[in-house]
C-alpha distance (Angstrom), angle and dihedral (degrees) to the residues before:
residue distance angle dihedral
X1 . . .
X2 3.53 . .
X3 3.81 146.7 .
X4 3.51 147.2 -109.2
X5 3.63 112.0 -154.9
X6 4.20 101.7 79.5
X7 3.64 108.6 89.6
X8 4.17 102.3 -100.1
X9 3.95 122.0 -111.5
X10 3.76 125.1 -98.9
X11 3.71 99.3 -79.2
X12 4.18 101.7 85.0
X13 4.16 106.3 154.2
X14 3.53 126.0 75.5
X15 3.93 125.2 -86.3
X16 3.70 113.4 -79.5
X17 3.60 102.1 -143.0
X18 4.03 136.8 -55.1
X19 4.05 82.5 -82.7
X20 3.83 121.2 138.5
X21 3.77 111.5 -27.9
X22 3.86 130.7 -75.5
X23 3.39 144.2 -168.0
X24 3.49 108.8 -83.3
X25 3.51 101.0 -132.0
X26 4.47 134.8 161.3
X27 3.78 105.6 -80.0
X28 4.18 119.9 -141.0
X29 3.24 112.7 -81.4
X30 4.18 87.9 -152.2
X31 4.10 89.9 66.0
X32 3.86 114.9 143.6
X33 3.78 116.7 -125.7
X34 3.71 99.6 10.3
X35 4.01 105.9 179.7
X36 3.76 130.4 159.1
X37 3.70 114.7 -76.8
X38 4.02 118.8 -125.2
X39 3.83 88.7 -103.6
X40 3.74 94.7 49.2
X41 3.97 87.7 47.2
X42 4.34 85.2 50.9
X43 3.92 97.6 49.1
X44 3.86 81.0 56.8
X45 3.38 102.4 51.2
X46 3.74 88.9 53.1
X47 3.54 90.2 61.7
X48 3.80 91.2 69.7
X49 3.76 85.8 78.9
X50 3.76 97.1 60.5
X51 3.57 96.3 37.3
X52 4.12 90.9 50.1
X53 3.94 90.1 47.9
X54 4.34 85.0 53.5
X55 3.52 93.6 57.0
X56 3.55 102.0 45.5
X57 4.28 88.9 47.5
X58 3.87 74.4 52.9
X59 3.87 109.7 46.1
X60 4.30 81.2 43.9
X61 3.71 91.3 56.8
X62 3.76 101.8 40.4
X63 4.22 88.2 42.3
X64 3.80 88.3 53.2
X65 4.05 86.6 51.5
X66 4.10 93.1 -110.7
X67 3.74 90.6 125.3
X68 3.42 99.1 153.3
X69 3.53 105.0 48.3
X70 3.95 90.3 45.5
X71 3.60 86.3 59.3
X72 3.77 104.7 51.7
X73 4.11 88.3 39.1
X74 3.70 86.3 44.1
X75 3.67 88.1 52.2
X76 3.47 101.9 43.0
X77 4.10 87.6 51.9
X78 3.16 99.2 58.5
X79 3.86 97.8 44.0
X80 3.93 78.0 66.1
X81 4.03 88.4 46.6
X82 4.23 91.7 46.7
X83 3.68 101.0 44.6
X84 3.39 98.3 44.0
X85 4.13 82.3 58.1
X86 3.38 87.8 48.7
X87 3.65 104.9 50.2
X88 3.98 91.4 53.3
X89 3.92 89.7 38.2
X90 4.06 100.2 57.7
X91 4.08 91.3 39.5
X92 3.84 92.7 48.3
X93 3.80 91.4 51.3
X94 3.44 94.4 54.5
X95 4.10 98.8 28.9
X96 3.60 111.7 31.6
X97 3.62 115.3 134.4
X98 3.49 99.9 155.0
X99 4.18 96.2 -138.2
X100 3.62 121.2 154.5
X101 4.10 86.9 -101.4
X102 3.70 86.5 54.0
X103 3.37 97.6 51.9
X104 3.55 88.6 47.5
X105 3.32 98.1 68.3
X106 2.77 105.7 32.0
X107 3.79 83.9 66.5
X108 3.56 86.3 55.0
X109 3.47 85.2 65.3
X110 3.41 99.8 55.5
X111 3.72 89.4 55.0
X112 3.82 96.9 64.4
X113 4.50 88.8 41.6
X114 3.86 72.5 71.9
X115 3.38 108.5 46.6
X116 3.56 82.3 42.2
X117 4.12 87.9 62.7
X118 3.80 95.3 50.5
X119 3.56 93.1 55.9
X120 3.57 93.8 58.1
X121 3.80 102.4 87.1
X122 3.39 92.3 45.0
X123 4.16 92.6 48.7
X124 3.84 84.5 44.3
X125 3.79 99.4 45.9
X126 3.80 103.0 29.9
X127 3.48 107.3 19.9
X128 3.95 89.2 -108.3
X129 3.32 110.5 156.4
X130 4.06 96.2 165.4
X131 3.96 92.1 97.2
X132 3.99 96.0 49.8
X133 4.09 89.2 43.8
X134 3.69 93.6 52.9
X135 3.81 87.3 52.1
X136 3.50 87.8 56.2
X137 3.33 91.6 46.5
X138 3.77 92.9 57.0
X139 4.22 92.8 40.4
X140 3.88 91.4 46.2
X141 3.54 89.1 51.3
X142 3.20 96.6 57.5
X143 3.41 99.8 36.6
X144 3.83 97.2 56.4
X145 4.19 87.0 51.2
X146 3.48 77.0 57.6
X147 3.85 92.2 58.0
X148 3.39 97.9 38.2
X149 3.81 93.1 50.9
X150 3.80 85.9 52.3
X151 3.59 92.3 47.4
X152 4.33 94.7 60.4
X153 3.91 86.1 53.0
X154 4.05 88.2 53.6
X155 3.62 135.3 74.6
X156 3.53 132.6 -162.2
X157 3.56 124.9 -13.5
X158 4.00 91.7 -2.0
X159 3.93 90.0 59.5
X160 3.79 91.4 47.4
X161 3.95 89.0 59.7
X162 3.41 93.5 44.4
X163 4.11 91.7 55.1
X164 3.93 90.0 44.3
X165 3.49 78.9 55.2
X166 3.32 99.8 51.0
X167 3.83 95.1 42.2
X168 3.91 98.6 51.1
X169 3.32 94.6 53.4
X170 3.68 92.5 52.8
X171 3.83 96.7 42.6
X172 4.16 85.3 50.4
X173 3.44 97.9 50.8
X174 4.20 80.5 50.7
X175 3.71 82.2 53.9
X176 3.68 102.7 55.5
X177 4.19 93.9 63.6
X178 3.36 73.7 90.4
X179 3.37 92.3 90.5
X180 3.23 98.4 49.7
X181 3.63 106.9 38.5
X182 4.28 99.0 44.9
X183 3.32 129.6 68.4
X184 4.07 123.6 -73.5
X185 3.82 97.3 -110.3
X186 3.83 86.2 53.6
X187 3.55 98.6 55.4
X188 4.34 98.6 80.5
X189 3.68 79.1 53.4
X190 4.01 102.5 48.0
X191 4.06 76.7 43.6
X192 3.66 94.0 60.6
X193 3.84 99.6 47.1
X194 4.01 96.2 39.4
X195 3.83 88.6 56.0
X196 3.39 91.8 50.4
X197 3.77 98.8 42.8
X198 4.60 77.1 51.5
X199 4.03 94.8 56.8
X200 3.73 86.9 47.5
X201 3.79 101.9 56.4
X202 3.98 93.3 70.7
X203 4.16 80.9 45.0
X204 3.53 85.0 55.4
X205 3.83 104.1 41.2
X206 3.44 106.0 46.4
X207 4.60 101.0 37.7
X208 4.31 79.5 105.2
X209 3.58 99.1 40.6
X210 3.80 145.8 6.4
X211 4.03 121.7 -125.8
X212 4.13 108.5 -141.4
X213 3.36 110.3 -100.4
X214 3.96 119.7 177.2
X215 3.92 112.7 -127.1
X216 3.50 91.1 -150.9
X217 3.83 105.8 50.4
X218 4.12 91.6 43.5
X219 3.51 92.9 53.3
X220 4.20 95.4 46.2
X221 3.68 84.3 38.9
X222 3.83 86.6 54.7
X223 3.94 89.3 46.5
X224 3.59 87.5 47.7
X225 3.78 90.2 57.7
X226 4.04 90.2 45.5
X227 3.85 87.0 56.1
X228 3.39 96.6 48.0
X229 4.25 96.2 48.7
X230 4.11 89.0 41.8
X231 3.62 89.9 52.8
X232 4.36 95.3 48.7
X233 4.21 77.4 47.8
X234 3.98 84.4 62.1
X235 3.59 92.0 40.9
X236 3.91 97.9 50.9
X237 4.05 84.0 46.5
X238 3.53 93.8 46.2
X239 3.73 96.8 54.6
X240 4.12 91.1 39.7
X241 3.89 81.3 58.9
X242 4.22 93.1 47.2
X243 3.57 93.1 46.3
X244 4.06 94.9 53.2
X245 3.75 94.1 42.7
X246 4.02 85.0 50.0
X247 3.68 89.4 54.0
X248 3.86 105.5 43.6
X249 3.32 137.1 -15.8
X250 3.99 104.8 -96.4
X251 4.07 100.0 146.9
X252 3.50 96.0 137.3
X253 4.13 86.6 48.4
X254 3.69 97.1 48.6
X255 4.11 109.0 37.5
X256 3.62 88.0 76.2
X257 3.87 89.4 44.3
X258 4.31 86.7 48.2
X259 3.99 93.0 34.3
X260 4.06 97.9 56.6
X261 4.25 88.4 38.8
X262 4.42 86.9 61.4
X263 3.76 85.9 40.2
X264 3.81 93.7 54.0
X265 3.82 95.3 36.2
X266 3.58 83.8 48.7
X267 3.54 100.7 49.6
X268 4.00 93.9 44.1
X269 4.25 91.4 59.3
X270 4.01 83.9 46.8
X271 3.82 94.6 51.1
X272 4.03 90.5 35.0
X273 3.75 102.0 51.8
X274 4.21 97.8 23.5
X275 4.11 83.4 93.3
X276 4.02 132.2 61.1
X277 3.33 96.1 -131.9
X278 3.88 98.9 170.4
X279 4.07 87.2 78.6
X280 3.78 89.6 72.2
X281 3.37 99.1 49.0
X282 4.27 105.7 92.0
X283 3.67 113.1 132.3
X284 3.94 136.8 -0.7
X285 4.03 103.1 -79.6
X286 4.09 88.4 68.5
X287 4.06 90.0 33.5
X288 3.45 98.2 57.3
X289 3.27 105.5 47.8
X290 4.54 93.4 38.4
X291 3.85 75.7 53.6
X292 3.81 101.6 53.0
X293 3.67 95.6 28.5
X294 4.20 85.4 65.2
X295 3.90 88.4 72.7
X296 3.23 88.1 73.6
X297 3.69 103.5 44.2
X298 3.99 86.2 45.7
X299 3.50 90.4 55.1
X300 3.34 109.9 47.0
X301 3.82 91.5 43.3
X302 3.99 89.5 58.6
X303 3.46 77.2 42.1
X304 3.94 101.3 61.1
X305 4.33 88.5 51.8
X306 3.78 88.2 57.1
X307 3.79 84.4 43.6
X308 3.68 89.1 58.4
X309 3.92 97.1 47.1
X310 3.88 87.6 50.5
X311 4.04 88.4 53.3
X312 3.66 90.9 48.6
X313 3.95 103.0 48.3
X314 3.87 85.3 46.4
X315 3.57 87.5 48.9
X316 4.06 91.3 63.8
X317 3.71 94.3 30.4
X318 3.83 107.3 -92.7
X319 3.61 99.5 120.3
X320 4.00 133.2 80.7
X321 3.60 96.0 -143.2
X322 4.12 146.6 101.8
X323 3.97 116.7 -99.9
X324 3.73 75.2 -118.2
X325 3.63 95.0 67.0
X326 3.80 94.9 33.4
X327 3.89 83.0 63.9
X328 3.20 97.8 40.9
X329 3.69 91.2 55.8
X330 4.01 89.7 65.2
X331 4.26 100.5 35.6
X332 3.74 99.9 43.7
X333 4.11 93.7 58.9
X334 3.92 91.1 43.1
X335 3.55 97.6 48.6
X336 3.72 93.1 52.1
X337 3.68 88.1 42.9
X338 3.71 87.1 65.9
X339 3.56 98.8 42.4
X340 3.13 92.3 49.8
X341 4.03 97.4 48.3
X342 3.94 82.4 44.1
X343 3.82 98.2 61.3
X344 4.17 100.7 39.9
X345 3.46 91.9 32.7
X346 3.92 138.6 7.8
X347 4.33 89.2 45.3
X348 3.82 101.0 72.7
X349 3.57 90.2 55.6
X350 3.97 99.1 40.4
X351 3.83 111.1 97.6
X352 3.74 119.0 -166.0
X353 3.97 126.1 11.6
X354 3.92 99.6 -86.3
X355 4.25 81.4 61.8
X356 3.56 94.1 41.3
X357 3.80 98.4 49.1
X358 4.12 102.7 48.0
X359 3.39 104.0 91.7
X360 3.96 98.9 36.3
X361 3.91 82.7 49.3
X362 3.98 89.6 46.9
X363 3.76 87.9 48.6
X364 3.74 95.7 57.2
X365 3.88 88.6 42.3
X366 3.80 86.6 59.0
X367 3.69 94.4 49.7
X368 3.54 86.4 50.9
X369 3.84 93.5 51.2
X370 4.02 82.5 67.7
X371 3.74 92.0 84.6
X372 4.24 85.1 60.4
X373 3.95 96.0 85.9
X374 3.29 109.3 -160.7
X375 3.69 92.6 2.3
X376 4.05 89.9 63.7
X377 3.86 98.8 106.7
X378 3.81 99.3 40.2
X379 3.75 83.7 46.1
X380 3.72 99.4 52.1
X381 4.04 89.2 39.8
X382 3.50 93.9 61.7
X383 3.97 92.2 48.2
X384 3.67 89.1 44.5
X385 4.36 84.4 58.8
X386 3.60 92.2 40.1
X387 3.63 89.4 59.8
X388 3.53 93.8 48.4
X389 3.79 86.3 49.2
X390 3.23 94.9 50.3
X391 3.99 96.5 49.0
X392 3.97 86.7 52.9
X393 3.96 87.4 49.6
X394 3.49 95.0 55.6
X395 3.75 98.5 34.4
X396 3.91 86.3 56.4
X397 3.65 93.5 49.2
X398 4.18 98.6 47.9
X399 3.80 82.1 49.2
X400 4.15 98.7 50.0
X401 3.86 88.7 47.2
X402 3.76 97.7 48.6
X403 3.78 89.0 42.4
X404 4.18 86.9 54.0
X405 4.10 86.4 40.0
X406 3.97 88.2 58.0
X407 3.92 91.7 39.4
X408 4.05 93.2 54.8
X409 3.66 88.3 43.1
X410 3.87 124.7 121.1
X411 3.80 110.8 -110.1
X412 3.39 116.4 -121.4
């Protein structure tokens, strides 16, 4: 990751093109109409793979009534899936010059996101983590040319973060043999300390000096992402629902089942995008932990489509599971979606304690809506759109009485 508060290098307009090559120096953080590029918008579409692949491992294990160890290898997965997104996302904001090198590359890139997505039956199923390490491999690779290349266009203390860049990534990527080369009931642990050594490389990096993000582009780019895991959430839902109705006829079963999964999806682009977020985001103490915080609104909104397909196949009898757990499978990942929206985002714009306390009362309402059965899902949809009524009720009504505050006001 990187920052925005250091005053940016010389190069302040957008890339011209992948023409001949170019020094791949910091771009200004004050550009004007900074948007995703076309390559930026491709590395996350191939994403879709990996993140599809983690919730089917997940919907298998929680169906077959292995709950627990679907969640901590679903977890762990999509750590992998989320910082590798990262990594590229924070260096292209502040890098991207769109040469034919860069694009290159970044390419390269790409490549391992996919290797990365075919190892992650095996990681899920056999504790095989040799697939998702040799996508790292190929991504860290590239990633650290990326550094390095950055590092010859820098002087001083820019080219010093660049190399401490380029070397933790390397020396990480050392660090995660570890899961291949100890023992299985080692691994959660080696886990634990190599993400943490990860999140503390940028730390590290940048505590002389600050690489030029753009506020703007990271937090569309970040939308971007949202869209893209809400919509494989549909997806997995949708094909739940085509599968069952293939099977047997169980309409009257399912539509509340398909009806509460739109609601929540729904609800959770409302609550996501109903906030400009990108105004908050001015130097690396709010960055960092927006940034980080995202894993776990990335997860658990992948989370809720795999919920979905769990309620479903217990719904026409292909699960080993309670009604309890079936449930759970769908409320758990929504409320924590909202929690978690709630505390990096919706809070700095709430104003009084009815705003502030919607969503964590909506999240607790959802929990609740566990102890529905089969009803869960419709249940929790319909508090998911309540809350978003509610946030547009009370939005409008702050706004009508300052507007008749300002009217009745004394000029001058």
């Amino acid at each position: 990751m990187t920052s925005s508060s250091a005053p940016a290098p010389a190069s302040s307009g957008a890339p011209q093109s992948s023409g001949p090559l170019r020094r791949l120096v910091a771009r200004g953080r004050d550009e004007t109409h900074r948007v995703s590029s076309p390559l930026e918008l491709f590395f996350d579409l191939c994403f879709v793979v990996a993140i599809a692949q983690a919730g089917m491992q997940l919907v298998h294990a929680v169906a077959q009534g292995h709950a627990g160890d679907g969640i901590l290898d679903y977890a762990m997965q999509f750590f992998a899936i989320w910082w590798a997104w990262m990594n590229f996302t924070w260096f292209a904001s502040a890098y991207d010059n769109d040469d034919a090198l860069y694009r290159v590359v970044t390419l390269v890139q790409i490549a391992g996101v996919l290797v990365l997505a075919a190892g992650i039956s095996r990681a899920f199923q056999h504790h095989d983590y040799l697939g998702i390490w040799l996508g790292y491999v190929i991504m860290r690779l590239a990633m650290a040319a990326q550094w390095l290349r950055a590092a010859r266009s820098a002087e001083g203390a820019e080219r010093t973060l660049a190399l401490r860049y380029a070397r933790g990534v390397l020396l990480c990527q050392v660090g995660w043999l570890g899961l291949l080369l100890l023992p299985e009931p080692a691994r959660p642990w080696v886990f634990l300390v190599m993400a943490i050594a990860e999140m503390c490389v940028p730390l590290f990096a940048e505590k002389d000096h600050e690489t030029s993000w753009h506020p703007h582009h990271i937090a569309e780019r970040y939308g971007l992402f949202t869209i893209i895991v809400l919509g494989e959430t549909v997806a997995a839902a949708t094909v739940a629902v085509k599968g069952a109705f293939d099977e047997r006829n169980a309409l009257g079963e399912l539509l509340p089942i398909a009806a509460g999964g739109l609601l929540i999806v729904f609800s959770a682009w409302w609550i996501y995008f109903v906030v400009p977020i990108h105004g908050r985001l001015r130097a690396n103490g709010q960055a960092f932990l927006w940034g980080y915080g995202h894993y776990l609104i990335f997860s658990s909104a992948a989370a809720i489509g795999a919920g979905l397909e769990v309620a479903v196949e217990h719904t026409v009898g292909k699960t080993h599971i309670s009604t309890l757990s079936a449930a759970a499978a769908v409320t758990l990942p929504t409320a924590l979606y909202l929690l978690t929206v709630w505390a990096l985002h919706s809070r700095h714009f709430k104003v009084g304690v009815a705003q502030q306390l919607v969503l964590p009362a909506a999240a607790l309402l959802v929990i609740c809506c566990t102890f529905l059965g089969d009803w869960a899902a419709f249940g929790a949809g319909l508090v998911c759109s309540a809350a978003v009524a509610a946030g547009v009720t009370l939005t409008a009504r702050m706004v009508s009485r300052e507007r008749a505050a300002s009217a009745t006001a004394p000029a001058g």
